[in-house]
N, C-alpha and C positions, 0 to 999 in steps of 0.2 A: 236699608241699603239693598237694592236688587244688585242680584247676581246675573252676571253677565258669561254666557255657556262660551268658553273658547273655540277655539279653532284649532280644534287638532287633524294632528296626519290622520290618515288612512289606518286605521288598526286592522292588519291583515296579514298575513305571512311573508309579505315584503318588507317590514320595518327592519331597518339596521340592527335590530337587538336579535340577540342568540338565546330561542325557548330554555325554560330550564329544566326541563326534560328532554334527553336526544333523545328521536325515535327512530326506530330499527328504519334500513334502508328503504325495508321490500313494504314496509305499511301498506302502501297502496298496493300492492301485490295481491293483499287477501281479499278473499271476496266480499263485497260489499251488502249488507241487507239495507233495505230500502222499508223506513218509517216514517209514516206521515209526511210523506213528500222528498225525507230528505237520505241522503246515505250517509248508514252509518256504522260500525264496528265495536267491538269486544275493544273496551278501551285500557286505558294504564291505573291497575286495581290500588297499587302502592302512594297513589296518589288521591290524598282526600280533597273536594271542591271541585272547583271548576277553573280548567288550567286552559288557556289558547295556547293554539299550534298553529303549527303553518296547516292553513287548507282546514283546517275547524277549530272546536273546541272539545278537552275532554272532562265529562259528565263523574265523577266519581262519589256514592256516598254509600253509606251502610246501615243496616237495621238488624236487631238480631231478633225482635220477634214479628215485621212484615212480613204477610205472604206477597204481596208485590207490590211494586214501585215505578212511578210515573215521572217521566220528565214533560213539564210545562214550561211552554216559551210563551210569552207575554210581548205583546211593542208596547213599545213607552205609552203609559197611563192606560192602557186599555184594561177595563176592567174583569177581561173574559183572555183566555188564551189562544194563539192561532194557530198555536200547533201542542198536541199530546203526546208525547211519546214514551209507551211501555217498556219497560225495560224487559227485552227476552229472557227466559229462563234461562238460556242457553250463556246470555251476558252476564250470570252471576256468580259468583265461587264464592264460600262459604255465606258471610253475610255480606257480603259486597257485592254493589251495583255497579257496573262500570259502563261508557258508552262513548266514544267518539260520534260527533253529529258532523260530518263536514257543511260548508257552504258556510257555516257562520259568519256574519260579519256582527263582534261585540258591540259596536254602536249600538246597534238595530232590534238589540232584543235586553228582555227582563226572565229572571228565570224562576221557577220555585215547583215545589217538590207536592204532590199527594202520594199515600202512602197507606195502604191497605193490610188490614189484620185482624186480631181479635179486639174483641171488645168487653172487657170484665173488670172493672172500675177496683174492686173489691182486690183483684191479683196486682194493679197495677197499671193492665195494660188499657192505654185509650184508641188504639188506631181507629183513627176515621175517614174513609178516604173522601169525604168530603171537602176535609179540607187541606189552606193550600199554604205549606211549610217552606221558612225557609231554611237554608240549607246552614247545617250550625258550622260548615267550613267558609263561608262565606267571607267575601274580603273587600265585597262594597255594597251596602243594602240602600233599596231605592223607598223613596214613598215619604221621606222625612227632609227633605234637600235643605228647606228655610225654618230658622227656628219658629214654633209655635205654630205653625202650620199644619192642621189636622192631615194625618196619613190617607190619601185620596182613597186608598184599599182599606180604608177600618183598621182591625186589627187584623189583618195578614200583611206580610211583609215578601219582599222580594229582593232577588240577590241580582247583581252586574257581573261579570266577567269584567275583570283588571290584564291591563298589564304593564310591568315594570319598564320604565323607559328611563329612570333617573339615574344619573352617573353622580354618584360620591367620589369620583378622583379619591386621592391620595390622603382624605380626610379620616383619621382615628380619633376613635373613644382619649379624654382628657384621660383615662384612669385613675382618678382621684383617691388617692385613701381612705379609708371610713373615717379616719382621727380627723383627715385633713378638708371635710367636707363642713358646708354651711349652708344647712337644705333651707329651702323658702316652697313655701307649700302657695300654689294658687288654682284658682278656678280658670279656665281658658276664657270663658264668656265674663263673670265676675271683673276682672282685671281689667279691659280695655270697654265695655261696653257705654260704660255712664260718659258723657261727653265730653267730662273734665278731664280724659284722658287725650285729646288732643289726637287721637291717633285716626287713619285715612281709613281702617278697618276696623273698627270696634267688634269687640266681642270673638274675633277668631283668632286662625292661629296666625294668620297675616300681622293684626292686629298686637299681639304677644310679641312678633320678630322685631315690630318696632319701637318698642320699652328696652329693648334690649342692653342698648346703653346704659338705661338707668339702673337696669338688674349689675350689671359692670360698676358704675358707681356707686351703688351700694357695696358691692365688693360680693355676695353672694357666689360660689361657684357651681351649684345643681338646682336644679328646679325639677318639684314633684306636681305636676300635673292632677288633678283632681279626675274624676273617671273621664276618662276619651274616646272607653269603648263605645260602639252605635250604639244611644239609648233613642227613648221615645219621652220626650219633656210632656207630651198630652197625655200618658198615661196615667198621671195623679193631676191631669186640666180639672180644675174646679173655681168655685169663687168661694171666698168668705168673708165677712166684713166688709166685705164693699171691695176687696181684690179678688183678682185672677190670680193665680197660682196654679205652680207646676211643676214638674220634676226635675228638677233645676239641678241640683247636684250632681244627679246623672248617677246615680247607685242603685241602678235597674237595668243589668245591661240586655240589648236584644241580642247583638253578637258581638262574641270574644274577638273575631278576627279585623273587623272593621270599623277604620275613626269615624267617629263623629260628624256626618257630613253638616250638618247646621254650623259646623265649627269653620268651615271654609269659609273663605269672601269671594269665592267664584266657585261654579259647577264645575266637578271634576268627576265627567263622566263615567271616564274609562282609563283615567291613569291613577294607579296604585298610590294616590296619598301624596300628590304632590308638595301642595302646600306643608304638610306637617314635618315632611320630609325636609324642604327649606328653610323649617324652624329650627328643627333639631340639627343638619348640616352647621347653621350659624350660631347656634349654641355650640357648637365642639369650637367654631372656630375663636370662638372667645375665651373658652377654655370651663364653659359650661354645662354639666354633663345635667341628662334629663331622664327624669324616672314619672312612670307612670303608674299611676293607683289605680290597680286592678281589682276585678269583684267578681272571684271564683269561688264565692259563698252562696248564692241564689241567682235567678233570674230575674227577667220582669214578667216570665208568665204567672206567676205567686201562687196560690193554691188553688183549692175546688173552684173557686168563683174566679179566678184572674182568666186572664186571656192563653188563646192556646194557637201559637204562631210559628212553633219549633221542636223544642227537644221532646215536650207534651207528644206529640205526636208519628218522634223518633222511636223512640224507647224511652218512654216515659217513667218504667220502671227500673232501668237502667240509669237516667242520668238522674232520678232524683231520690234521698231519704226516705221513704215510706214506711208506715208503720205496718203490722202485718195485716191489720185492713184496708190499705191501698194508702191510706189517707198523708198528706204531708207533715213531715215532720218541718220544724221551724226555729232551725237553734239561729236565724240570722235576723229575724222581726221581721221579714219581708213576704212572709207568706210560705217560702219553700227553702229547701235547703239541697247543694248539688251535692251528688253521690261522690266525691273527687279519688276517693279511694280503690273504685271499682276498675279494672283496665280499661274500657272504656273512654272513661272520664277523664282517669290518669292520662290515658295517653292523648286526649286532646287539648289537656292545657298543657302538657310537655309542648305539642306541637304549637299551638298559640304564642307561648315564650319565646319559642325559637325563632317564629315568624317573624314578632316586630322586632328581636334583635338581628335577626337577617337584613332583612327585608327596612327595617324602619330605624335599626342603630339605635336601639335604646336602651340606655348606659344602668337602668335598675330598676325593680318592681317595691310599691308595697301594696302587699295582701289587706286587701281589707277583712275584719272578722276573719284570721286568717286561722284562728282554733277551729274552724267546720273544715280546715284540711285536713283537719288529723285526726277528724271523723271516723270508724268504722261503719260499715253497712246499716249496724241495729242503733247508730248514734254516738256509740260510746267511744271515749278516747282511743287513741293507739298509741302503745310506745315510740314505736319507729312506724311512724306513717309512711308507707312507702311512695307517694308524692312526693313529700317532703324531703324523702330520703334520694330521690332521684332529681329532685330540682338542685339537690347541696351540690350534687355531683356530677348533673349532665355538661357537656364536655362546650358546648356552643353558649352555654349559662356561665362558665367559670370565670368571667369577668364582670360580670353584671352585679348589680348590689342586688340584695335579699333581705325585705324588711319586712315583717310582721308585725300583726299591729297583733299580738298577742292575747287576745279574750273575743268569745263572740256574745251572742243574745243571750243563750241559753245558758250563762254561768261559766264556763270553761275558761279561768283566766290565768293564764298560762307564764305572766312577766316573770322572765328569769327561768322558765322550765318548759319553754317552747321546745321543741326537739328541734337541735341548731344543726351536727354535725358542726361546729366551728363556724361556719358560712352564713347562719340567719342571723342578722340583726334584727332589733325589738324595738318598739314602740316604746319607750320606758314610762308606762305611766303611772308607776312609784312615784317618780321625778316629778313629774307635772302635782299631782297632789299634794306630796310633801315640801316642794319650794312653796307653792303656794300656801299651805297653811302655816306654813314658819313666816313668810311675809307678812303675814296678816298679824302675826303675834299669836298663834294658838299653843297653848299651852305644850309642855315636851316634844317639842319639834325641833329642837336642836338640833340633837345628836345624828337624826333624821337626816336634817337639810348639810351637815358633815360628810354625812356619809352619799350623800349623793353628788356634792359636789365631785368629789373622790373618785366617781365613777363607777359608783353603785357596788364593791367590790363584796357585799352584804347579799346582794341579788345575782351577780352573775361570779360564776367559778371563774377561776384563771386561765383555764382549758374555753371561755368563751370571749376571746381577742374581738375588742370592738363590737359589743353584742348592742352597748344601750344607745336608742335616738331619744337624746334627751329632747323636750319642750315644754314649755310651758302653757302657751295657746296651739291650736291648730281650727280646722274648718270644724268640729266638731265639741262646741262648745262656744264662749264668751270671746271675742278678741282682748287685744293686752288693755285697751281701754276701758272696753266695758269690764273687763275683770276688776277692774278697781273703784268705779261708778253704781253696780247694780248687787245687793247682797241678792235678789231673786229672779229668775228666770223672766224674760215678761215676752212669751210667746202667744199672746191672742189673735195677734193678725197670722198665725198657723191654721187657725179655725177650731183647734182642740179645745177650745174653754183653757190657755195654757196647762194641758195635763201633758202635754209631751214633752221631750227634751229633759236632758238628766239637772234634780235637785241636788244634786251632791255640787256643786261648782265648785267651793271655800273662797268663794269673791268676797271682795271687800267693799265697799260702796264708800269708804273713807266720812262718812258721818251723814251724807245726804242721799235716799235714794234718786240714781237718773242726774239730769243736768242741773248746773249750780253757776248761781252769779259769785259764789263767794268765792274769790281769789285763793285765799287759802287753801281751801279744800282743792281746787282748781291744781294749783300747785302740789302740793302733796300727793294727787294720784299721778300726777305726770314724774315725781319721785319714784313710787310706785312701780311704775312702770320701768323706769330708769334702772331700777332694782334688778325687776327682776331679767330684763335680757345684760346685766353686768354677769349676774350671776348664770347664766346660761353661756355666756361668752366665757366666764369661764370657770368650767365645769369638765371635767374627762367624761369622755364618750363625742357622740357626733350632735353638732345642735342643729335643730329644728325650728325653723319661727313661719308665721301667718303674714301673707300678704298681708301688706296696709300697715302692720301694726309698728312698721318703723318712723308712721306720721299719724298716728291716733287714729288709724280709720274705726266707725262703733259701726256695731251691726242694732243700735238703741235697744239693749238688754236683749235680744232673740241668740240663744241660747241653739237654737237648733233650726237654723236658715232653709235648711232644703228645698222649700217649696217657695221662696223667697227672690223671682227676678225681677229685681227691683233694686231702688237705691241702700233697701236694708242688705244686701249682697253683694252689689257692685261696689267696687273702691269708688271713693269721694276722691278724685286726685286735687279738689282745692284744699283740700287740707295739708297736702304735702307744702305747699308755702305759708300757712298757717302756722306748721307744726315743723318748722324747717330745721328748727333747737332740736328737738327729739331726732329727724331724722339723721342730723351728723353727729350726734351720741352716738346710733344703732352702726354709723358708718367707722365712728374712732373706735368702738368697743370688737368689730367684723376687726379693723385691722391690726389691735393691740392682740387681739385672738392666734392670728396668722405672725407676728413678727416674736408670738414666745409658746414654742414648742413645745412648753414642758407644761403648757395648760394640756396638751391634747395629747400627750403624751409621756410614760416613765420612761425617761433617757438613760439613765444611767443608776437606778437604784438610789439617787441623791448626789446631795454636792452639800460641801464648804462642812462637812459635820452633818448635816440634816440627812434624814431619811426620807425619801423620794414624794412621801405625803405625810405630815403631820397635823395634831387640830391642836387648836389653842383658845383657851378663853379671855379675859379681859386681862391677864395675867398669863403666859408664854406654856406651850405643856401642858395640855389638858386629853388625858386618856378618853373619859367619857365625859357628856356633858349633861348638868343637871335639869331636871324636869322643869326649873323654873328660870332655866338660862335663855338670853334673848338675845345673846351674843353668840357669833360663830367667826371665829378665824382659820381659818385653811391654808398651809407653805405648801407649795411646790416647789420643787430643788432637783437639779440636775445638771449634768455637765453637757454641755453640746458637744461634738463632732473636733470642733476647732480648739476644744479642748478650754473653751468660757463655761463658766457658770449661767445657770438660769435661775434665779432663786422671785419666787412673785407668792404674795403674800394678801390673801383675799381674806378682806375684814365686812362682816356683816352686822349689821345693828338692825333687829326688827320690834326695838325697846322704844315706845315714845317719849325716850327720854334719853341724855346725852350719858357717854359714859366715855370714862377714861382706860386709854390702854396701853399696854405694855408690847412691844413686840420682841420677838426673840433677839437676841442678840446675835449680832456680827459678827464673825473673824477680824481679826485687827485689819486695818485699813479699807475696809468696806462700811458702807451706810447703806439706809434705808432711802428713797426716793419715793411721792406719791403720783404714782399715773393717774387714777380716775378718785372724783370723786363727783357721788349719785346728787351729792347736796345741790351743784349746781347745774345751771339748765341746760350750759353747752358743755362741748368737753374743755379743757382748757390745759395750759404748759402749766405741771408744777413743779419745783424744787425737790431738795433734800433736808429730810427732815429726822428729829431722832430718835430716840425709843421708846419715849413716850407720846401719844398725841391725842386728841379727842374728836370720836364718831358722833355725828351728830342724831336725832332721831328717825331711825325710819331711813336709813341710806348705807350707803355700799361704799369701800374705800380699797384703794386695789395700791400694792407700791411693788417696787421690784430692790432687789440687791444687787449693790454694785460697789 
């Protein structure tokens, strides 16, 4: 689909919007010095990037080992610059460049930085003033507009001057709770791109606005966006096996500050993110909040051999890990690892968080490989990393959610001992291994898949209120269907001889590896599956689930998609009327989730006699459970608000074999009721039933008290 370049206003000092910097009256009062054609001044130091004003724009950036620094202005595509201009010694205070350029008109030009210094590889430092940086404040990078389209500049990149023109009226953040959230994790291009998606803009964020519905029918209320930050998809362009592949995932970012532009369905010049901003606007107004997966563990310049477009050439010993012979350290698999601990660093992703919640409203972050925050300079852990400890706390943050995906490359895995201050939720990927090898039948998994239902009270202290995101799939790893179709990885079309992507899965392949005419089997993983989002639906803590996986979508055993744009990536949307039984499962189990409370939450220390969680084996009352049990029963009880009971009673069978059971007993004039059971293919109305009844094999049976 080509994109079609708007017609915008005049971007000039006349637009009806108010800079978001006043400046002093007399500005034009000081005397003006005259470079390379243009006039210009001692700008505003407290500001990093590049800010318009009425009558120009201001140049702001900093180096703490340049001896000096060049501003380059670019016209659109030109491969050479038309104007250079040095920044006066006299325009600098400590390490800061600063420089108002009047005359600007932001249509009209590209911007990017050279940057002069030493050069001792060994220390650290690379300055080169060859080459030509972009600016790591940046907040729209050009050279990448249409996806897969080689960057006409190679690898250097170039920044735009933005400015904000979008009016969010009267629209607030949904504030959702952590208990009361039901995150659905998607890719922006992945989701709309394959054609069966029916939509007018495939693959963007236009494209995203118009599922929106169906994200509503489904009942979901957050969506976590897969990385948004500006990457470069040709930076891993290669072929293998007869594909083209590329950086597909987007878990290389070139800059913190700026979306995605291949993510658009139109060229958006010179305004600050409109499209994205109409996504996330109509997500609040649904009552939708959206988070985005952030990657403040590495770059895309990667190590000695990557490319060198940015911070390389900022203070390259400043924003990155290095050992004390210059060389990178690489606790993220990506080649480099960022300094985040250093001030520096610190203070530029404070400023980055703060921006897209300003500036873009968006309602939560998760960290990827978020152990390299809590990095020290020489590698090693920190108690209180003070990142970390300033993100719990920073005051324009305190509503936003904080989630960590708790472990990185290098070993540091942190589930349950991430440094929270109260405020960082976790990736719980106890939860994801232990459901799944208790699904599957592995031996002493019980007590396990107990204690996680519970809400991991094994892993996270008391003192950590709503720490775990449970799931069982995510983009990293098998979908819920292949989880039950493939015991082994089958990544060849990666190009690695399948050596990549993690062997641990604990998938089950239910008797046949890959696809099967046999009905049976057929059936049984769509049980499977039925399984395991019952039990994620209901589990304490926040659940998490994978696009697609609420109508079978497979990625055909690819275990680790990244370089994957293709239909192994993209949702198949004919499957969702194929797989229409499974989807109103995923829909009745989202809504039995939200109409009882005391899955997502301890109400009241218990009801009716019960204590607020107890387990149970095939017989009522069971403290611990044994190595060779394949039964788990889990009571929730609690009193509501209005002063009803909640009492829901979650029976698992991962026994390929039927078993009869007991459930606790009643208060006089109350019974047992069964809401779900996994045996069958839709949801369905059931009765009341009574203290004895029988799980069939391999299926989930959920009842409530009343």
């Amino acid at each position: 689909m080509e994109k079609n370049t708007p017609k915008d206003p005049p971007l000039t000092g006349t637009l009806p919007v108010q800079p978001v910097i006043a400046l002093p009256r007399t500005i034009h009062l000081v005397p003006l010095d005259r470079i390379a054609g243009f006039d210009v001044r001692p700008g505003l130091y407290e500001i990093n990037g590049a800010t318009a004003i009425p009558g120009g724009v201001n140049f702001t950036v900093s180096s703490q080992g340049a001896t000096a620094i060049e501003l380059l202005l670019f016209k659109r595509k030109a491969p050479e610059p038309f104007a250079v201009l040095p920044f006066p010694e006299h325009y600098r205070i400590g390490n800061v460049y600063s420089m108002i350029v009047f005359g600007l008109d932001i249509r009209d030009f590209e911007y990017a930085y050279r940057v002069d210094g030493p050069w001792n590889p060994a220390k650290g430092l690379l300055f080169d003033k060859t080459k030509y940086l972009l600016d790591p404040y940046a907040k729209a990078v050009t050279g990448q507009s249409k996806w897969a389209e080689p960057n006409p500049h190679g690898q250097h990149y170039r920044a735009r001057v933005v400015r904000d023109t979008f009016d969010w009226g009267n629209i607030r953040s949904p504030l959702i709770p952590m208990e009361d959230l039901i995150i659905y994790e998607l890719h922006v291009r992945g989701f709309t791109q394959d054609p069966s998606s029916g939509v007018e803009h495939p693959g963007t964020f236009a494209g995203l606005m118009e599922k929106l519905p169906y994200l509503q029918e489904l009942g979901v209320n957050a969506i976590e966006l897969m990385p948004i930050f500006e990457f470069d998809e040709m930076l891993d362009y290669r072929s293998a096996n007869g594909e083209v592949l590329y950086n597909y995932w987007g878990y290389n970012p070139v800059s913190f500050f700026a979306p995605n532009t291949s993510y658009t369905a139109s060229l958006e010049f010179n305004r600050e993110g409109g499209e994205l901003k109409r996504l996330i606007r109509a997500c609040k107004q649904r009552g939708i909040e959206v988070y985005l997966d952030v990657v403040f563990n590495h770059t895309a310049e990667g190590d000695e051999k990557g490319p060198f477009f940015s911070f390389k050439g900022f203070d390259n010993n400043i924003y990155y890990l290095l050992t004390p012979g210059g060389r990178y350290q690489n606790f993220s698999g990506c080649g480099n690892s960022l300094n985040c601990n250093h001030p520096i660093v610190h203070q530029m992703i404070v400023d980055c968080l703060r921006y897209w919640v300003t500036t873009y409203r968006v309602d939560g972050f998760r960290f990827d490989l978020a152990s390299i925050l809590g990095r020290a300079e020489d590698g090693s852990p920190m108690n209180e990393p003070p990142l970390l400890q300033a993100l719990a706390f920073d005051p324009i943050l305190a509503d936003v959610k904080l989630i960590a995906e708790a472990w990185d490359a290098g070993g540091l895995y942190q589930v349950g001992t991430f440094p929270a201050w109260n405020r960082w939720a976790e990736w719980n990927g106890r939860y994801r291994d232990d459901i799944r090898r208790y699904l599957k039948g592995d031996y002493a998994m019980a007590q396990n898949a107990a204690l996680r239902l519970a809400g991991s009270q094994d892993i996270y202290a008391d003192s950590r209120k709503d720490a775990s995101v449970n799931f069982v799939t995510c983009h990293d790893g098998f979908t819920l269907r292949d989880l039950f179709t493939y015991n082994q990885k089958h990544n060849e079309k990666n190009g690695w001889n399948n050596t990549d992507g993690a062997d641990d899965n604990n998938s089950w392949n239910c008797g046949v590896e890959g696809e099967t005419d046999d009905e049976a089997i057929k059936a049984l993983r769509r049980r499977m599956a039925r399984n395991a989002f019952a039990l994620l639906m209901c589990s304490r803590g926040t659940p998490m689930f994978l696009a697609g996986d609420e109508f079978g979508n497979t990625q055909f055993g690819n275990n680790n998609a990244y370089c994957q744009d293709n239909i192994t990536s993209w949702l198949d949307w004919t499957l969702l009327e194929k797989n229409r039984g499974m989807f109103r499962f995923f829909q009745s189990m989202i809504r039995f989730r939200k109409e009882h409370r005391v899955l997502r939450s301890n109400l009241s220390n218990g009801a009716c006699g019960f204590p607020d969680v107890s387990f149970h084996g095939i017989t009522p009352w069971k403290r611990e459970f044994e190595d060779h049990d394949h039964y788990v029963g889990v009571l929730f009880a609690g009193w509501e608000q209005n002063g009803g009971s909640q009492l829901i009673y979650v029976s698992s069978n991962a026994y390929w074999e039927p078993l009869q059971v007991e459930l606790p007993r009643l208060p006089d004039g109350m019974g047992w009721h069964l809401a779900v059971d996994t045996w069958n293919e839709e949801p369905q109305t059931y009765g009341p039933v009574g203290n004895r009844f029988t799980i069939r094999p391999r299926s989930v049976m959920v009842f409530f008290g009343r």
